[in-house]
N, C-alpha and C positions, 0 to 999 in steps of 0.2 A: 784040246790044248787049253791048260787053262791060262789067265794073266791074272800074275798079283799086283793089285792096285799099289801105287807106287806114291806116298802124300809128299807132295813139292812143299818143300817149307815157304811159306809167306814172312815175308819181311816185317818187322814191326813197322807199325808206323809212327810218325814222329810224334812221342809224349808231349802232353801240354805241361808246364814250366807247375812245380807246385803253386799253389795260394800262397800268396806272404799271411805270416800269422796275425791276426789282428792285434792291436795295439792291446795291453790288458789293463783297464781299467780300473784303478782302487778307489775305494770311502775313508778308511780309515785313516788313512797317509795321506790323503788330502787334508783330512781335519788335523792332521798332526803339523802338516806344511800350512797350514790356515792360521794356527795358534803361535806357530812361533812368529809367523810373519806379523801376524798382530802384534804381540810382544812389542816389535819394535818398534812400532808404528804408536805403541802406547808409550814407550824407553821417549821415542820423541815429541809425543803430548808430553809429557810431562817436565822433559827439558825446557820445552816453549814455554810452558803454565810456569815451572820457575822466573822464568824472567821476565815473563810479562805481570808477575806478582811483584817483584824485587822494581820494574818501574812504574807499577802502580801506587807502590808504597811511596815512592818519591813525590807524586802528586798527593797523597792522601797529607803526608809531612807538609806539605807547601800550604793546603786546606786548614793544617792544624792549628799554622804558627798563626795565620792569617786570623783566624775566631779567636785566638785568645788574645790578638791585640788589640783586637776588637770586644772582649768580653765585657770592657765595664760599659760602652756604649750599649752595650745588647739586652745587659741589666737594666740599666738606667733606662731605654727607650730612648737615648738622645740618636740626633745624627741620624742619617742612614746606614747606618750596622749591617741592621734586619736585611736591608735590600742586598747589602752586597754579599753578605754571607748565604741567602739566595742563591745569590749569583755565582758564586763561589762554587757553592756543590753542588747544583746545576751542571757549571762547568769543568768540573773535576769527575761526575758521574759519565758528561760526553767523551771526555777523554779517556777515562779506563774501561770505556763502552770498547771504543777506540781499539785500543790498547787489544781488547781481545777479538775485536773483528779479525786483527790484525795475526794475533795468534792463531788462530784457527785457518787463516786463507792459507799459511806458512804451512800450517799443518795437512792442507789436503795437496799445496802443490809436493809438499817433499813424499807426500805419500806417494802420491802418481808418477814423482821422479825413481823413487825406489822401484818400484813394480816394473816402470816402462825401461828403466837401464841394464835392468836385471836381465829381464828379458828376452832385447833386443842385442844386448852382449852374449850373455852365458844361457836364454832359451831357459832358465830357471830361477826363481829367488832364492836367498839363504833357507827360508824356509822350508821349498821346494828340492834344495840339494839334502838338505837332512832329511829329509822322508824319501829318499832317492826317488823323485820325480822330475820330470823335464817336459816340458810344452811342445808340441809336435806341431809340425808348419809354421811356426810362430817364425814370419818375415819381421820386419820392424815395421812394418805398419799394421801389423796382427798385433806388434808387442803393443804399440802405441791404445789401439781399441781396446783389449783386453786391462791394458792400463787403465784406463779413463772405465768404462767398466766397472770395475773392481775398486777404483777409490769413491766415484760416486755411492757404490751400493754398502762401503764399509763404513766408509770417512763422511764423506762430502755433502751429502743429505741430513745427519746429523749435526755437523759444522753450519749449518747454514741456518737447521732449529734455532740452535743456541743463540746463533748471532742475531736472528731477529726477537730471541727472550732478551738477550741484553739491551737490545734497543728497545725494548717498551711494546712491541707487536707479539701479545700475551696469542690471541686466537690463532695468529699467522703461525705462529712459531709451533703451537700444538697440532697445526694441520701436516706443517713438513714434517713434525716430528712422525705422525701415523704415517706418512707419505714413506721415509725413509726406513720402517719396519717392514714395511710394503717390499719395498724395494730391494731389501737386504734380503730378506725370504723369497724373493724371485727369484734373483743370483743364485741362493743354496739350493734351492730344493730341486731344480733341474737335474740338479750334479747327484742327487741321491737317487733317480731313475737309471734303466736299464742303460742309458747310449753313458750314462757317467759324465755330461757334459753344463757344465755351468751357463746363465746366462751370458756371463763373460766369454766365455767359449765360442757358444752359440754365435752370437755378433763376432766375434775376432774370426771365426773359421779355424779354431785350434782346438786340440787334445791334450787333456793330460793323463800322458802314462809314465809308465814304470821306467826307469834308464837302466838301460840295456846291463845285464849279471846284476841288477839289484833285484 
C-alpha cells in the first residue's frame, strides 16, 4: 500500500513592517536655498548701511560747519581752534564708529530672527521653500540652535571683524576675520559629505531634505 505524502500548508508568518525610505539628501538645492537666503540677508545689509550712512552724514555736516567757523582761527594759529577741531573729529569718528557697531548688531540679530522664525513656524526659510526643501525634527529649540549656528558662521563673526576694524583694533579684527573663514567652512563643508549634514545641522539634531512630491 502506498501513501502520498500530503504538504500541510504553513501559515505565513507575520511580515516585518517595510524600512521607511531615508530622507534624500541634496547639494545643489542647498546652495540654491543658501544664495537666496543670503540675498536677503544682504537686501538688509544694505538697508541698514543706508541709514546708518544718511546719520553719519548728519555728524559729518555738524564737523563741517563747526571748522569752517573756525577756519580763520586755524589759519591764523590764534585761540584754541586746533584743540577743539581735534576734538571735534575725534568725536565725530566715535560716533560713526558708533553708528556702525550699531548697524552691524541690527544686522546679525535680524539675521537670526529670520532663520529662527522661519523655522520654528514653517520648518523652512524663503529660501529653503524655493529649492523645495524643509528641516526635518526641527522642534523650536532645534530652530533656535540651527539659528544661532547659521548666523554666527554667515553674519556674525564677520560683523564682529569689522566692528573691532572700526574701532581701531587693526590686529584683533584680522584675527576674527581668519577666525570667521574658519568658521564659515566648518558649517559648509560638512553638508558636502556623505550624511549631507551642516555643522548647523550637526548641533540642532536636524536634516535637510527634500519636501515631500518635490
Amino acid at each position: 500500500m502506498t501513501f502520498t505524502p500530503v504538504s500541510v500548508p504553513v501559515p505565513p508568518g507575520p511580515t516585518a513592517p517595510p524600512a521607511p525610505a531615508p530622507p534624500r539628501p541634496v547639494t545643489l538645492r542647498r546652495v540654491l536655498a543658501w544664495t537666496a537666503d543670503f540675498a536677503l540677508v544682504l537686501l538688509l545689509a544694505w538697508l541698514l548701511g543706508g541709514l546708518t550712512l544718511r546719520r553719519a552724514l548728519v555728524h559729518f555736516a555738524d564737523a563741517a560747519d563747526l571748522v569752517r567757523s573756525d577756519g580763520w582761527e586755524l589759519l591764523t594759529g590764534r585761540g584754541d581752534a586746533v584743540d577743539r577741531i581735534e576734538h571735534l573729529l575725534w568725536t565725530t569718528w566715535r560716533r560713526v564708529a558708533l553708528l556702525v557697531i550699531q548697524a552691524f548688531a541690527l544686522l546679525v540679530a535680524g539675521t537670526f530672527l529670520y532663520h529662527w522664525i522661519s523655522l520654528a513656524l514653517f520648518r523652512r526659510t524663503p529660501g529653503k521653500a524655493l529649492a523645495g526643501l524643509e528641516v526635518a525634527s526641527c522642534t523650536r529649540r532645534a530652530a533656535a540652535v540651527r539659528a544661532a549656528v547659521s548666523t554666527t558662521a554667515d553674519v556674525a563673526c564677520f560683523a564682529l571683524a569689522c566692528c573691532l576694524l572700526v574701532s581701531g583694533a587693526f590686529a584683533a579684527a584680522f584675527a576674527v576675520w581668519l577666525i570667521s573663514v574658519i568658521v564659515f567652512w566648518s558649517n559648509v563643508l560638512p553638508a558636502l559629505t556623505a550624511s549631507r549634514r551642516s555643522m548647523a545641522d550637526r548641533l540642532a539634531g536636524t536634516t535637510v531634505v527634500r519636501r515631500s512630491g518635490r
